[in-house]
MIDOSE-1310 file (N, C-alpha, C; in nm, 2 decimals, decimal comma, always signed):
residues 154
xxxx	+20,75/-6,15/-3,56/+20,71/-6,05/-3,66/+20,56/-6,02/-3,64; +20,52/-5,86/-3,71/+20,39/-5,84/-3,63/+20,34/-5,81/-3,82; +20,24/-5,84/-3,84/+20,22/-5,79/-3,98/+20,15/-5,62/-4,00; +20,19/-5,62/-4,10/+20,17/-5,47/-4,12/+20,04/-5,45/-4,23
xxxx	+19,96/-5,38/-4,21/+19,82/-5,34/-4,28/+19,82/-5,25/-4,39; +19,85/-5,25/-4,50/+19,83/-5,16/-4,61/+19,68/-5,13/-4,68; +19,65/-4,99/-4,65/+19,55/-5,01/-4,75/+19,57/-4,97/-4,89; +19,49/-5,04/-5,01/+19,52/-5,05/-5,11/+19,39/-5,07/-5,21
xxxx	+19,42/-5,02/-5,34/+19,29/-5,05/-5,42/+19,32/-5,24/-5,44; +19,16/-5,25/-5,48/+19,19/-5,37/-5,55/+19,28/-5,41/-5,68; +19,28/-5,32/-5,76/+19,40/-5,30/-5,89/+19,51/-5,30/-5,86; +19,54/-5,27/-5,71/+19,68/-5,32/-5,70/+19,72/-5,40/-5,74
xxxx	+19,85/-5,38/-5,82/+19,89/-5,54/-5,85/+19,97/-5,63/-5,72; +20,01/-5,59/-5,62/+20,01/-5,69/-5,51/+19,85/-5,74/-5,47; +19,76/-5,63/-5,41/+19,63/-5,73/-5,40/+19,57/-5,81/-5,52; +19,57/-5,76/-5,61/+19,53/-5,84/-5,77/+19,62/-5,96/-5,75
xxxx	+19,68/-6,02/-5,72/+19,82/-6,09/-5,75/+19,76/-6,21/-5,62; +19,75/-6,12/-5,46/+19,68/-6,22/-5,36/+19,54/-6,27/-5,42; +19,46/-6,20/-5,50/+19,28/-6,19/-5,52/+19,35/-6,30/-5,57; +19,43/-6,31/-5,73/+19,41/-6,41/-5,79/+19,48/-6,57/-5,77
xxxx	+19,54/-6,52/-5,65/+19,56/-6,68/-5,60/+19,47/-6,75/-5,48; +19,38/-6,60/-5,41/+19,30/-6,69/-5,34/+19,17/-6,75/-5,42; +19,17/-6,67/-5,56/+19,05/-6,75/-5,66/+19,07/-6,88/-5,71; +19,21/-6,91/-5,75/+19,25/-7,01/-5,79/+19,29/-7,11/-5,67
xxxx	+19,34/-7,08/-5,53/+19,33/-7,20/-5,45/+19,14/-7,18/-5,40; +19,09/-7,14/-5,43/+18,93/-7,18/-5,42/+18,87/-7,25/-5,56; +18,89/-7,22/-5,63/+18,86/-7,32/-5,77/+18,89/-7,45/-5,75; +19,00/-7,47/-5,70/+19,07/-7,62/-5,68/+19,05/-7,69/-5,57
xxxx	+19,00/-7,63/-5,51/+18,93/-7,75/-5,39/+18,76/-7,73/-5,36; +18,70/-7,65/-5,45/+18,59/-7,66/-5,46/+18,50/-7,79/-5,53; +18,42/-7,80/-5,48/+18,33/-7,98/-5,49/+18,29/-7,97/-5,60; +18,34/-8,03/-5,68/+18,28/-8,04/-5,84/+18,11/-8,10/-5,84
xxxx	+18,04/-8,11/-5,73/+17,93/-8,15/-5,69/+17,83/-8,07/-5,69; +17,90/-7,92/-5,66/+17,84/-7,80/-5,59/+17,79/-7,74/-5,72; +17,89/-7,77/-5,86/+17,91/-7,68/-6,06/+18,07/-7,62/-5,97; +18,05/-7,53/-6,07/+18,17/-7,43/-6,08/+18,18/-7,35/-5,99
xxxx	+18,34/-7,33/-5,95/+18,35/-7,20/-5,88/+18,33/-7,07/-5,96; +18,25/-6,95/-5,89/+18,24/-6,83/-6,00/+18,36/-6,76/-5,91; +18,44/-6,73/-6,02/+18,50/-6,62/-6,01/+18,50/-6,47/-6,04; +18,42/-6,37/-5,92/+18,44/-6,28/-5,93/+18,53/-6,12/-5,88
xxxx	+18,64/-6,07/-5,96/+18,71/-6,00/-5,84/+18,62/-5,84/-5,84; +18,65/-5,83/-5,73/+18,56/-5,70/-5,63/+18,63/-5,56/-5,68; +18,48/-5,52/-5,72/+18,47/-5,37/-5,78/+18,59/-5,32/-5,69; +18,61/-5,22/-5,78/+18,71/-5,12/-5,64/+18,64/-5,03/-5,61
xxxx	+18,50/-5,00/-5,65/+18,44/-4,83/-5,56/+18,41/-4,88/-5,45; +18,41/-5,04/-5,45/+18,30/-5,10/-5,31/+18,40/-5,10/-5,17; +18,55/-5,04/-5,19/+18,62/-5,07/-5,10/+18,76/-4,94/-5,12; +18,68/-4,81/-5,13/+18,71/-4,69/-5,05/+18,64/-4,61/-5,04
xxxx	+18,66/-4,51/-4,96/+18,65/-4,39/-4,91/+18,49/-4,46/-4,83; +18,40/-4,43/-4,80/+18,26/-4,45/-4,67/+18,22/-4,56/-4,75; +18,24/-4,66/-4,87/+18,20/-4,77/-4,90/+18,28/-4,90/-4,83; +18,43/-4,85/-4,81/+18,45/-4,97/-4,74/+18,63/-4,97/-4,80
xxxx	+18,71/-5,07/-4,77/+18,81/-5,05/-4,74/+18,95/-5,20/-4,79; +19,05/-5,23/-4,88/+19,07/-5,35/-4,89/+19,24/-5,37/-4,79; +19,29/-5,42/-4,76/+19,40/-5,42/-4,70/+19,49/-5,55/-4,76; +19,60/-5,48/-4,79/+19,74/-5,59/-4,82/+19,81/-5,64/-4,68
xxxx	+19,82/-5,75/-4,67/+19,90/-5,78/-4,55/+20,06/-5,78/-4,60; +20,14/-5,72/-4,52/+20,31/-5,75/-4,53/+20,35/-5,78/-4,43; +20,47/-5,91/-4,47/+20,53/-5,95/-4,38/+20,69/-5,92/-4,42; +20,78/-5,79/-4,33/+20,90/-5,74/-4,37/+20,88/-5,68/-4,49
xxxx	+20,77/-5,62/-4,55/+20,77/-5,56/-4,66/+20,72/-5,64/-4,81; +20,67/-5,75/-4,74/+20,63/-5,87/-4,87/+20,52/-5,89/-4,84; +20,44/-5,87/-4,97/+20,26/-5,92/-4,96/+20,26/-6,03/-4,94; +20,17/-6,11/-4,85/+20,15/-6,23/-4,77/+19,98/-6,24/-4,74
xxxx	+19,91/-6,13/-4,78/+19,77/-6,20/-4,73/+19,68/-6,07/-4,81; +19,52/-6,00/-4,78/+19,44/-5,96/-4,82/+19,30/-5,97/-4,72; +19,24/-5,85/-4,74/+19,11/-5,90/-4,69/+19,04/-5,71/-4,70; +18,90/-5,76/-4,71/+18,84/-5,61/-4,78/+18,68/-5,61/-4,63
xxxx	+18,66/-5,50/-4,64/+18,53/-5,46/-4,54/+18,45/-5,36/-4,67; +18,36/-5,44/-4,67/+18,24/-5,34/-4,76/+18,13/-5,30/-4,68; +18,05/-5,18/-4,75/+17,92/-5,12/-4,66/+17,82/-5,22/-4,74; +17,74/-5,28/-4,69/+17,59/-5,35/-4,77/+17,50/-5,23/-4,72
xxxx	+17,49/-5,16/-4,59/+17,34/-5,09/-4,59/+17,41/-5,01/-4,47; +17,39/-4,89/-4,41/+17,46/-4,77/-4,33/+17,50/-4,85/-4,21; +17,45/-4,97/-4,15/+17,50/-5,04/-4,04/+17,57/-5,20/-4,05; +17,55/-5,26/-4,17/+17,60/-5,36/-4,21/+17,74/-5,32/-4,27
xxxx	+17,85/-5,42/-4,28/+17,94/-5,41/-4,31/+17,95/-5,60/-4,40; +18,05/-5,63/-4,44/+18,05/-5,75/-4,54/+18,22/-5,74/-4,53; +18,22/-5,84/-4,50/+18,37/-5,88/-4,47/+18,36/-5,98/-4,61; +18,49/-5,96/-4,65/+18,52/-6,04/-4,85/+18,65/-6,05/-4,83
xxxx	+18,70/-6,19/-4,91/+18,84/-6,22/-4,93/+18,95/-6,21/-4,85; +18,92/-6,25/-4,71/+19,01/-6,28/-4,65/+19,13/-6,46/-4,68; +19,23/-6,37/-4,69/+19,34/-6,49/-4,74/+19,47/-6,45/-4,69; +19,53/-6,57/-4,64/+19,64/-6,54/-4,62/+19,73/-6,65/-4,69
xxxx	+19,90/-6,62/-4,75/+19,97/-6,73/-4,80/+20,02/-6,83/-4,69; +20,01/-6,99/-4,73/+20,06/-7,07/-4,65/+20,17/-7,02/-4,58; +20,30/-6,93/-4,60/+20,41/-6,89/-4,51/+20,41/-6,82/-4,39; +20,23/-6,76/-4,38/+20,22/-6,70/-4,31/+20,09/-6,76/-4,22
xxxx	+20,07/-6,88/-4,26/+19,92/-6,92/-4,18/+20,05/-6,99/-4,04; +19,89/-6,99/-3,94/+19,95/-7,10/-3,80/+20,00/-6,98/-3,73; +20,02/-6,87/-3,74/+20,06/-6,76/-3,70/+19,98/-6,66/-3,58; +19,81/-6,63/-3,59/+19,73/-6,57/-3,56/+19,70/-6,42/-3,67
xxxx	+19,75/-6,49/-3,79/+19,76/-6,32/-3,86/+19,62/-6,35/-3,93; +19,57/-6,46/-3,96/+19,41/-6,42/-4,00/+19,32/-6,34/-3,85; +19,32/-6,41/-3,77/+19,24/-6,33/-3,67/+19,26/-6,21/-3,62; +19,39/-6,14/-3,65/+19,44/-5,99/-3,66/+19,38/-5,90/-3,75
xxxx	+19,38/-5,98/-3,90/+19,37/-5,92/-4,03/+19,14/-5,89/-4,02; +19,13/-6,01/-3,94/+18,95/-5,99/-3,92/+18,94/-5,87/-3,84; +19,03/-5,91/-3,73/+19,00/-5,75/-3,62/+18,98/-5,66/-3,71; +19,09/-5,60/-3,78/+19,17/-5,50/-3,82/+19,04/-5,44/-3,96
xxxx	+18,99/-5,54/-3,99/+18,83/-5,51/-4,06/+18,73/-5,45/-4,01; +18,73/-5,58/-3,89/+18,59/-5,50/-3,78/+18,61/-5,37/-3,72; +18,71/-5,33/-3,73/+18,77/-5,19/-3,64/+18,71/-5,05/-3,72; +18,80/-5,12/-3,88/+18,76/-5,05/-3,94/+18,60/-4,99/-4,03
xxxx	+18,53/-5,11/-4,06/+18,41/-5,19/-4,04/+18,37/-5,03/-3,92; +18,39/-5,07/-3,82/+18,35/-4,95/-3,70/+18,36/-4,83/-3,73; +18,47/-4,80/-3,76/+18,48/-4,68/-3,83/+18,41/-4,58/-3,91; +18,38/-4,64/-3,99/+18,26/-4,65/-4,12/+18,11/-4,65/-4,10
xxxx	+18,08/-4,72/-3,95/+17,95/-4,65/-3,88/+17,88/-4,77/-3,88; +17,95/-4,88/-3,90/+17,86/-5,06/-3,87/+17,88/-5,07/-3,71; +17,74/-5,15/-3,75/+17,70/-5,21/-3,58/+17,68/-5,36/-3,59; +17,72/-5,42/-3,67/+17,78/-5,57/-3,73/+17,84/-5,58/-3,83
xxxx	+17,87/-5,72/-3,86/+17,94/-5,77/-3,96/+17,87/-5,90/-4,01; +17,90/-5,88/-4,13/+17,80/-6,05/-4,18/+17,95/-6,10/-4,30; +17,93/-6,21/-4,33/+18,02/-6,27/-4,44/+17,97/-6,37/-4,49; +17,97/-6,43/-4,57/+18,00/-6,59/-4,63/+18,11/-6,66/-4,67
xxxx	+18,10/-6,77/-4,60/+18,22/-6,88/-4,68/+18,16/-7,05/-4,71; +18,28/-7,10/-4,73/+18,22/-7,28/-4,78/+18,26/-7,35/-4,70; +18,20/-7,45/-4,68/+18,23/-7,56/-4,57/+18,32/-7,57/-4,60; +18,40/-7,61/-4,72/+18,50/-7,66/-4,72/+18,67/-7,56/-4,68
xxxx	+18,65/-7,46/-4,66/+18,71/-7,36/-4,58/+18,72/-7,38/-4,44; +18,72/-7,50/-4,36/+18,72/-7,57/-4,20/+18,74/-7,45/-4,16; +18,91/-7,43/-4,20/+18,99/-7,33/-4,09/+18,93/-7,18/-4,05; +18,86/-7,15/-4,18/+18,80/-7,03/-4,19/+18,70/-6,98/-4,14
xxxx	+18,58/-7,11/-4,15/+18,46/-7,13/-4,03/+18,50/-7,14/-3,90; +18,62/-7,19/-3,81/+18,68/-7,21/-3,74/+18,75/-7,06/-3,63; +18,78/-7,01/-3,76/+18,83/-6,89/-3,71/+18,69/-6,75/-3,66; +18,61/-6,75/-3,78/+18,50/-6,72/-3,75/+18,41/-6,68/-3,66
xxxx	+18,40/-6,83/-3,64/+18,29/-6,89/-3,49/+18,40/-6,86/-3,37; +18,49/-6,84/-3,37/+18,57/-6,85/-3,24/+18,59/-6,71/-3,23; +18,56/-6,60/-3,33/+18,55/-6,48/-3,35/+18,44/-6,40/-3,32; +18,35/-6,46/-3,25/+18,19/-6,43/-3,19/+18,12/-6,46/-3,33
xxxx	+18,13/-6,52/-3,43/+18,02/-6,49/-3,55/+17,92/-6,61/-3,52; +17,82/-6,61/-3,51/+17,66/-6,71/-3,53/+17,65/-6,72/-3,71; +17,62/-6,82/-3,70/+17,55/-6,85/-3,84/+17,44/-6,82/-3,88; +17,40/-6,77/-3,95/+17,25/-6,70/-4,01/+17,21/-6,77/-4,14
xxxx	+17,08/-6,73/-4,18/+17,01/-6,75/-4,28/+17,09/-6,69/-4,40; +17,09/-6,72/-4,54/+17,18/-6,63/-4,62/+17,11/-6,51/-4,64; +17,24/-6,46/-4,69/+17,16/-6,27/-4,64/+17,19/-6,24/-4,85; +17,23/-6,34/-4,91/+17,28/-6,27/-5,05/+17,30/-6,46/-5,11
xxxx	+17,31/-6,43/-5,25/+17,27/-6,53/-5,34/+17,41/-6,57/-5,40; +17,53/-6,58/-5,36/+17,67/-6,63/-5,36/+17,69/-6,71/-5,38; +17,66/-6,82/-5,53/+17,66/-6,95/-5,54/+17,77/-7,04/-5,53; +17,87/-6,98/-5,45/+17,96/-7,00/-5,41/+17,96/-7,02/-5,26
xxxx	+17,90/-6,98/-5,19/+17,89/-7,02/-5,03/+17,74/-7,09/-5,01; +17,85/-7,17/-4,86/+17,76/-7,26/-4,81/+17,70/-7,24/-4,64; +17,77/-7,10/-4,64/+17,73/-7,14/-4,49/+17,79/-6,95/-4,48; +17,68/-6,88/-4,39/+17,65/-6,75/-4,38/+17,67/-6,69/-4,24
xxxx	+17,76/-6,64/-4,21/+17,82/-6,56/-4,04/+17,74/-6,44/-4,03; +17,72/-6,38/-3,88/+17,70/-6,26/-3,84/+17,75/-6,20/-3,75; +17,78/-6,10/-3,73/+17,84/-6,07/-3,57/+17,83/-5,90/-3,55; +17,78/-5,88/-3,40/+17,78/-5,74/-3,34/+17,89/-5,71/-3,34
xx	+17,87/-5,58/-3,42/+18,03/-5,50/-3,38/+17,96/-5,39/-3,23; +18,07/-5,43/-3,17/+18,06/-5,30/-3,00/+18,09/-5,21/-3,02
């Protein structure tokens, strides 16, 4: 199976439904060392039309994942909430669902991408760095992340 890319507002209630389980499996494995996880879900102007863009993943017609590309500044793009459900991880459909950002990310008139995530996301920093991203200085005050990507879009 090949997954299929919907775009969608955030108020969707299939993406609303992914948002709020990837906030809730991030609340729960977050380091009670670090405070609280903040939960915030993403405006929806920040993710259409020249601001940027959210996508539902389906698999046969069933939401299974999420992931949004925002504009920060006319060449920067911000990759936010990429998640996919355990039924569908081990697959390669996160590193499809990144492309399928950066493409669009392209589209939109970026000449990179930046993101943040937490250490404790292995798989995610993993996917990432194997995805051309370098780690940078933070670019935004996310008291939620621990560790800050960048990457040239071609």
């Amino acid at each position: 199976m090949v997954p299929v890319f919907r775009v969608a507002s955030v108020t969707d209630p299939d993406a609303h439904e992914l948002l709020a389980e990837y906030f809730a499996m991030r609340a729960a494995g977050f380091d009670p060392a670090a405070g609280s996880y903040r939960t915030v879900f993403p405006d929806p102007d920040r993710f259409t039309g020249d601001a940027g863009v959210f996508l539902v993943v389906e698999d046969d017609g069933v939401p299974v994942g999420c992931g949004g590309i925002r504009m920060l500044e006319p060449h920067r793009a911000e990759v936010k909430h990429l998640y996919l459900r355990d039924s569908v991880r081990g697959r390669g459909w996160g590193r499809l669902l990144l492309a399928e950002l950066e493409r669009r990310a392209r589209g939109l008139g970026a000449t990179e991408s930046v993101l943040d995530t937490n250490v404790s996301l292995a798989a995610a920093g993993s996917l990432y760095r194997s995805s051309g991203y370098v780690e940078i200085p933070p670019y935004n005050d996310n008291p939620n992340a621990t560790t800050w990507f960048r990457k040239e879009l071609a």
